[in-house]
C-alpha positions in Angstrom: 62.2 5.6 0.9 59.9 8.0 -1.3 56.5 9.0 0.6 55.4 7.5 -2.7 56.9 4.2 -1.9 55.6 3.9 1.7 51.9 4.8 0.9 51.9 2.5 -2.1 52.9 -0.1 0.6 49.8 1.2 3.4 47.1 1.2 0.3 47.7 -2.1 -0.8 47.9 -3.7 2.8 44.6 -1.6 4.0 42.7 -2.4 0.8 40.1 -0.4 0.4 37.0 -0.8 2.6 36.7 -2.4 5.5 34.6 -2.8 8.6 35.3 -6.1 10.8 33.7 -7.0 13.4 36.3 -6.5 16.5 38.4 -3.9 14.6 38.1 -0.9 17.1 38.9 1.7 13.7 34.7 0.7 12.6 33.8 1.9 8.8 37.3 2.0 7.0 38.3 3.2 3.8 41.9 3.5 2.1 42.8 2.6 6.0 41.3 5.8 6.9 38.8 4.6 9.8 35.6 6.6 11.1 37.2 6.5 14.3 40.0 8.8 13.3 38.5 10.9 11.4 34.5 11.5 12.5 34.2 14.4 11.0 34.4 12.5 7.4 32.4 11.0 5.0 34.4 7.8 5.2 31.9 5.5 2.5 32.8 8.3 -0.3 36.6 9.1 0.8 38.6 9.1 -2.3 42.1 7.7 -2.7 43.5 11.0 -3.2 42.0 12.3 -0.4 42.9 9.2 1.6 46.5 9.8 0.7 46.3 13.5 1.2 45.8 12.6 4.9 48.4 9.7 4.9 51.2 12.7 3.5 49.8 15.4 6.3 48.5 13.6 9.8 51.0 10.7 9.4 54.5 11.0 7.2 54.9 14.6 7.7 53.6 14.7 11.0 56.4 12.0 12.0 58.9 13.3 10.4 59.2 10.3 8.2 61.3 12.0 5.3 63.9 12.7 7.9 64.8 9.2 9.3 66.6 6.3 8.5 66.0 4.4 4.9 63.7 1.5 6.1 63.1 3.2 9.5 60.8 5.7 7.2 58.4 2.5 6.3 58.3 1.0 9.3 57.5 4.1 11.3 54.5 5.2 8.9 53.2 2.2 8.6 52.8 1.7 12.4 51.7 5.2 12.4 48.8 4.2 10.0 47.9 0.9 11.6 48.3 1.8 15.5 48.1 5.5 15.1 51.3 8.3 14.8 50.8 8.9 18.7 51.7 5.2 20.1 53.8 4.9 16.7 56.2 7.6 17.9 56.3 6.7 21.3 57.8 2.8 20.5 60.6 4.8 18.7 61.0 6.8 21.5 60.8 4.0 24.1 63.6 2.0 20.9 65.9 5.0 21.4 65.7 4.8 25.0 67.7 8.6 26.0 64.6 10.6 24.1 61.8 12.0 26.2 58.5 9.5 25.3 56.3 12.1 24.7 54.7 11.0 21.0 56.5 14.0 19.4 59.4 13.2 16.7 61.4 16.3 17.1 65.2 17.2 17.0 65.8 14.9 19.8 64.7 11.8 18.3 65.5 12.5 14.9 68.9 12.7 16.2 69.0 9.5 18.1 67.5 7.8 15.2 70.3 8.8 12.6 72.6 7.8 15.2 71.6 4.4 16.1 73.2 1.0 14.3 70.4 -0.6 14.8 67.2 1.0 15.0 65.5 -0.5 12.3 65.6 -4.2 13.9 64.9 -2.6 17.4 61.8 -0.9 16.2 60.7 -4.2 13.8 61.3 -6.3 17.2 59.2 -3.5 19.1 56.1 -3.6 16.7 56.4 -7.4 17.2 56.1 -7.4 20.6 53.8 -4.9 21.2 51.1 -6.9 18.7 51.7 -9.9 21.4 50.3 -7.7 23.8 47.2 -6.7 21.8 44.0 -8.8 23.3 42.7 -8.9 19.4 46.1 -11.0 18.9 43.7 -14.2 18.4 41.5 -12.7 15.4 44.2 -10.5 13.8 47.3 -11.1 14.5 48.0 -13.6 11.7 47.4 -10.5 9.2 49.8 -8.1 11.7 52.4 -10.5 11.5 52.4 -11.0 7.7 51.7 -7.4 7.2 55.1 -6.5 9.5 57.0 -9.4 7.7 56.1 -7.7 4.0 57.2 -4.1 5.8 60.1 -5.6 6.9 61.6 -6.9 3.5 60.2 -3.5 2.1 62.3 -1.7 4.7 65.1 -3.9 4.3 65.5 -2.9 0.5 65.2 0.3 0.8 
């Protein structure tokens, strides 16, 4: 899947502002929370900036352009809704014989490309790992449709 594709996807699930009450991220824009980025004027954050960022701190950062069709999505989408970090590591923890460290190197790329099923192992990961969230009550409807629409996206691809 394109980078093009995949933040298309993000910017139309994240809308454009946000700030629930309960959502840990605060003032959001394009997805891009004040949490993440403090040092930002997150209120006048424009889409190109916002997907500036997305390109940068999350798809190249992870390596996205270099996995799996449909793993691509699904990693960068987690990346942007539970952070590249804990994103990373689920792959890792997926993949099993890759250090967990939150770091998509050589190693993991590897593993990736080599695995017949990594893209339902990681889906099923993300799945369980929102069960486990103690917000699961107020958002979890919207994770769950949000995963189901990446899901047919990443199937597609």
């Amino acid at each position: 899947m394109t980078f093009e594709r995949a933040v298309a996807f993000v910017l139309d699930m994240e809308g454009e502002d946000s700030n629930l009450a309960g959502d840990a991220g605060g003032v959001t824009r394009f997805g891009i929370s004040k949490r993440a980025y403090p040092q930002l004027d997150i209120p006048n954050l424009t889409q190109a900036q916002a997907i500036a960022i997305y390109r940068r701190d999350y798809w190249d950062k992870l390596r996205c352009g270099e996995l799996p069709n449909g793993l691509d999505l699904l990693l960068f989408d987690a990346a942007v809704n539970e952070g590249p970090s804990t994103a990373a590591r689920m792959l890792q923890n997926v993949l099993k014989m890759v250090p967990q460290d939150g770091i998509i190197g050589s190693e993991t790329l590897r593993a990736a490309r080599e695995s017949t099923s990594i893209v339902t192992d990681y889906l099923a990961k993300r799945m369980y790992r929102y069960a486990l969230i103690p917000q699961l009550l107020t958002f979890g409807s919207g994770w769950y449709r949000r995963l189901a629409k990446a899901a047919q996206l990443a199937f597609q691809s």
